[in-house]
N, C-alpha and C positions, 0 to 999 in steps of 0.2 A: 367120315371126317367132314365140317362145313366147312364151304365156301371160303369163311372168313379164317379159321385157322389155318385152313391151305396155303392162302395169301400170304399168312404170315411168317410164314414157314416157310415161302417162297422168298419171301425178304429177307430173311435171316440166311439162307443160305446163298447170298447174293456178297454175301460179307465173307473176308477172311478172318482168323482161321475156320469161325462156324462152318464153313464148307463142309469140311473134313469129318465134322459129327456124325455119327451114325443119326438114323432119323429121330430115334423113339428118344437117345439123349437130347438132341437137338428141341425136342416138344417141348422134354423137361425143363429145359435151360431159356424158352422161350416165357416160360410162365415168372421169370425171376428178371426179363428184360423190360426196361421203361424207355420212355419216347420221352423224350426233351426238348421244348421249343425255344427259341431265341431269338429276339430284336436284332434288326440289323443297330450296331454298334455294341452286342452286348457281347463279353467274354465267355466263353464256352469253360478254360480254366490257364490260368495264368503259370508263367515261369516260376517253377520251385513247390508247387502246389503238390501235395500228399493226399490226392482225393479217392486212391482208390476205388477209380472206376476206369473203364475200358468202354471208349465211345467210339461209334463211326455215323459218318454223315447220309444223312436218308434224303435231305432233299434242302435247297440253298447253295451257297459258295462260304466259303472260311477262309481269315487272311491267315496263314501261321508267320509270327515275331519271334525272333528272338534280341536282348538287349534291347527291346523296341525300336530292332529293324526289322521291316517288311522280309522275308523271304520269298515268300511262294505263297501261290493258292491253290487250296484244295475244292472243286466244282464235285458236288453229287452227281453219281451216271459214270464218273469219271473212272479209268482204273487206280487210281491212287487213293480214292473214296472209296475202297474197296479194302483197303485195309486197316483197321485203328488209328483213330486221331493222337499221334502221340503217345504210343501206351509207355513209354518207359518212367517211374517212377523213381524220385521226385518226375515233374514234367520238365521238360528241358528247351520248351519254347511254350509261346501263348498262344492261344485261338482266338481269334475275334469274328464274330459273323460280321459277313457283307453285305446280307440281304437276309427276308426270312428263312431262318434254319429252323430244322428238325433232327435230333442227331437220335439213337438207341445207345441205351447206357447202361453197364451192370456191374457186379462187385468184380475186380480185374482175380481177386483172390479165387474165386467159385467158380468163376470159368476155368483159371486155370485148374484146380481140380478136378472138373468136369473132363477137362482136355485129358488131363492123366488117366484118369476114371476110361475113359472112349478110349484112349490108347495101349490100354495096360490090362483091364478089364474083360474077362471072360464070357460074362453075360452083359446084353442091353436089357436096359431100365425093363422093356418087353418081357424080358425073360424072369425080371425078380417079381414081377407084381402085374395085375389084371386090372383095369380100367375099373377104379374104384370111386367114390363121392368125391372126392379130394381131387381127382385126375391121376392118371398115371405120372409118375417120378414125383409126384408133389414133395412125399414122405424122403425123398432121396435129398433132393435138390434143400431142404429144410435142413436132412444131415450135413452134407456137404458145407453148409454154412455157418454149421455150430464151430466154437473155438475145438472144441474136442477134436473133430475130423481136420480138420485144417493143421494139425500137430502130428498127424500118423503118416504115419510115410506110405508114397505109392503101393508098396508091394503088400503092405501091408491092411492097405483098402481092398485091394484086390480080395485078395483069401478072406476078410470079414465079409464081401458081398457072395462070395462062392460058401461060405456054408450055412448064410443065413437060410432057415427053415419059415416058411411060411404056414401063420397060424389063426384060422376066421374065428370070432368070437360072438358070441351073440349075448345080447342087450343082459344086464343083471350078473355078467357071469363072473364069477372070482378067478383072476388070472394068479393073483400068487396073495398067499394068508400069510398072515405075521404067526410068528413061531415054527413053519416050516422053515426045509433045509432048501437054503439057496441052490437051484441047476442053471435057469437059463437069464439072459440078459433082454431084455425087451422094446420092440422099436413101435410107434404106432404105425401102420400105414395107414390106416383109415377108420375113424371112430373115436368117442373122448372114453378116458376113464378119471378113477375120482382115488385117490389115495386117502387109507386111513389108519388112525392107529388107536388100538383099543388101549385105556390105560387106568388104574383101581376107581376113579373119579368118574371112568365117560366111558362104559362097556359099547354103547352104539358104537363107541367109534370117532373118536378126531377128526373131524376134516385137515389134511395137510396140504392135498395141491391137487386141480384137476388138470389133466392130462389129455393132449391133442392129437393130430397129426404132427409128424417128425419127433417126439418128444421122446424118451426114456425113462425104463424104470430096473428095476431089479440087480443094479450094481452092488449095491451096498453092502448084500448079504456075499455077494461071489469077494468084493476085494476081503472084507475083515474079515470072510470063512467064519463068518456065524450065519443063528438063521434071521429068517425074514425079519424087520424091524416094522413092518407095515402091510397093507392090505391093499391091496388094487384091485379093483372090481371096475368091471365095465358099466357103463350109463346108456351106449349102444352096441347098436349091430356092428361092429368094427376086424381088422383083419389086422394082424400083428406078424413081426419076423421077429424071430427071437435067434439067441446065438450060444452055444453052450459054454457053460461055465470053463473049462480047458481053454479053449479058443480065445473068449471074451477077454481071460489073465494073459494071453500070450500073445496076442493081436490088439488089444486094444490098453487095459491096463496099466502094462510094463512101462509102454511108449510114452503114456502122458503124464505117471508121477514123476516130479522132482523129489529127489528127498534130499535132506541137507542136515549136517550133522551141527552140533551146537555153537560153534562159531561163527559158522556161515550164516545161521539162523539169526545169531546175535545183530550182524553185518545188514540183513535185511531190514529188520526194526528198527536201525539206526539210523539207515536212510529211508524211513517213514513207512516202512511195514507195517503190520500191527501181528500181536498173538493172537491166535484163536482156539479158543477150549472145547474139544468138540465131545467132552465127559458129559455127566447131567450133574446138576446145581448141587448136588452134595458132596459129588466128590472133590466140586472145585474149593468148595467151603475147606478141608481138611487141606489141600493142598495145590495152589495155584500158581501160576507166574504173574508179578505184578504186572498193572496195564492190559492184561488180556480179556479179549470177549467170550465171552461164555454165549455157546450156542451147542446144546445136542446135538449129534447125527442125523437125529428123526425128527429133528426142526430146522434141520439145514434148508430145505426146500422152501419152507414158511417162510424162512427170516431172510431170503437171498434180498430183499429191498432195503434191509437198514445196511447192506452193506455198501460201499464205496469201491467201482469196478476200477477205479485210477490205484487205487492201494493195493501193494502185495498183503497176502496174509500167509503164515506159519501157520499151521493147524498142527495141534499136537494133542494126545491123549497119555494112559500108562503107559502103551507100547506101541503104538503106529497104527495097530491096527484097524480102530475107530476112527483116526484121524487121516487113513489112507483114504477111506472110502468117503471122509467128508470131503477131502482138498479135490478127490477124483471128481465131486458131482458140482464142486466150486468151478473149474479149469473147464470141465464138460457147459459153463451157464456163462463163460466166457474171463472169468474172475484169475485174479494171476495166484496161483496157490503152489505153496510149497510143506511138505513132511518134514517133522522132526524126529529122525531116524532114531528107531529106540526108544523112542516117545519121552516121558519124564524116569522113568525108573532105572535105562542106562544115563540118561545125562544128571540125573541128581547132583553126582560129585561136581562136574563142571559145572553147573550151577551154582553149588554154594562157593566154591573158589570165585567166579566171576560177580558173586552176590556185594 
């Protein structure tokens, strides 16, 4: 380990709660903190402020206000400095620096899953994964931060990190062909790959999306229990956790669709939802909901920029099924998505009654 990581890691664990980290998560959680400087007179973050972040003071003095009165000062070195500047959210007094500061800053959300992850957690970062290009927890701390995981509940991180299987891959290699049967669900830890889809027009292959560290693939075919709808093949030497199809529906899956039956669905679009068709262009042609976006399954990846992340959207198809597996990879890219239970062929009748 160098000199300089050492050091830093010496700093961080000079802070509360980071204490408590075991080391190897602590690394990980160092690779996601920033250093922040500030003018004397400048605000650190003001009363009522929604910034989600979790800061403490590394070196300077800070006034904390509240109603803009003076309370107290917080001095670096200090034991008081030693625990977060206010973590409670809203913030419930202001910071002002006194002098020049330096504070460490990170998403208040991702620590505290880290926190749960360290406390609940059967393996350290160590134990899932080898010092790979990326660094070790790189692929973790990237989950950790997706809307996806930030939705599953503790105990349930747990058991997805205890049966994830790890799996090296070298450079050209086909991890999952379109028209096989969906098994496993797929994490990068280290190495890009390139999705694609063969179609009667482009037998090479579609390019749809290339694939990183912390990214995912293979949901699609496990939620709608068809087969693959795409081809991912590796571009490098990369190492992969994958998680099996049982698991992946029961651990990850369940917990993150909403699904919502045609009124409630209604309610959503009314207060500025939108529909989304996640069929292909012919079948919307024969039968659609007015207002709604027509977007494939196997272009949902493609198309995630013309979308609007402040808008809910309903994703529906004939039966759920193609629209599970799109709102799952919308909610997983941070996107607020919700199922229309039954798709169009049980809500027909309420349809035409509410038509």
């Amino acid at each position: 380990m160098s000199a300089e990581r050492s050091s830093a890691l010496q700093l961080l664990k000079s802070f509360a709660p980071l204490d408590r980290l075991k080391r190897e998560n602590l690394a990980a959680l160092a690779k996601k903190v920033t250093l922040q400087r500030f003018t004397p007179g400048q605000t650190l973050f003001s009363e009522g402020d929604l910034d989600g972040r979790t800061m403490w003071l590394v070196s300077g003095a800070v006034e904390i206000q509240e109603s803009g009165r003076a309370l107290y000062t917080v001095r670096a070195g200090t034991d008081p400095a030693r625990r977060a500047l206010c973590p409670t959210s809203p913030r419930s007094s202001t910071a002002r620096a006194l002098e020049p500061v330096r504070c460490l800053s990170i998403d208040s959300e991702l620590l505290d899953l880290v926190l749960t992850w360290d406390q609940t957690g059967v393996y350290e970062v160590s134990e899932l994964c080898a010092e790979t290009a990326g660094g070790a927890g790189d692929w973790m701390t990237t989950l950790l931060q997706s809307e996806a995981f930030r939705r599953i509940p503790p105990p349930n991180l747990q058991a997805i990190f205890s049966h994830l299987e790890r799996l090296p891959v070298g450079a050209d290699e086909t991890v999952i062909r379109q028209g096989d049967e969906g098994d496993y669900f797929y994490i990068i830890m280290s190495g890009k790959a390139q999705v694609t889809r063969e179609t009667p027009l482009n037998r090479a292959g579609l390019k749809l999306a290339e694939l990183t560290v912390g990214d995912t693939f293979g949901e699609d075919a496990l939620i709608a229990e068809t087969q693959r709808n795409a081809t991912v093949r590796m571009l490098t030497d990369g190492v992969l956790m994958r998680l099996g199809k049982r698991h992946f529906r029961e651990l990850m899956n369940d917990p993150l669709l909403q699904w919502v039956g045609w009124e409630r669905a209604r309610e959503i679009v009314a207060r500025g939802g939108r529909w989304l068709d996640a069929r292909l262009p012919a079948e919307c042609q024969a039968h659609a909901i007015e207002g709604s976006i027509n977007i494939p399954l196997y272009f949902i990846r493609m198309k995630l920029g013309v979308l609007d992340r402040q808008t809910p959207y309903v994703v529906y198809c004939d039966t759920g099924r193609r629209s599970s597996a799109a709102a799952y990879i919308l909610i997983e890219r941070g996107f607020d998505a919700y199922v229309l239970k039954g798709g169009l062929n049980q809500n027909l009748p309420a349809m035409r009654r509410s038509a």
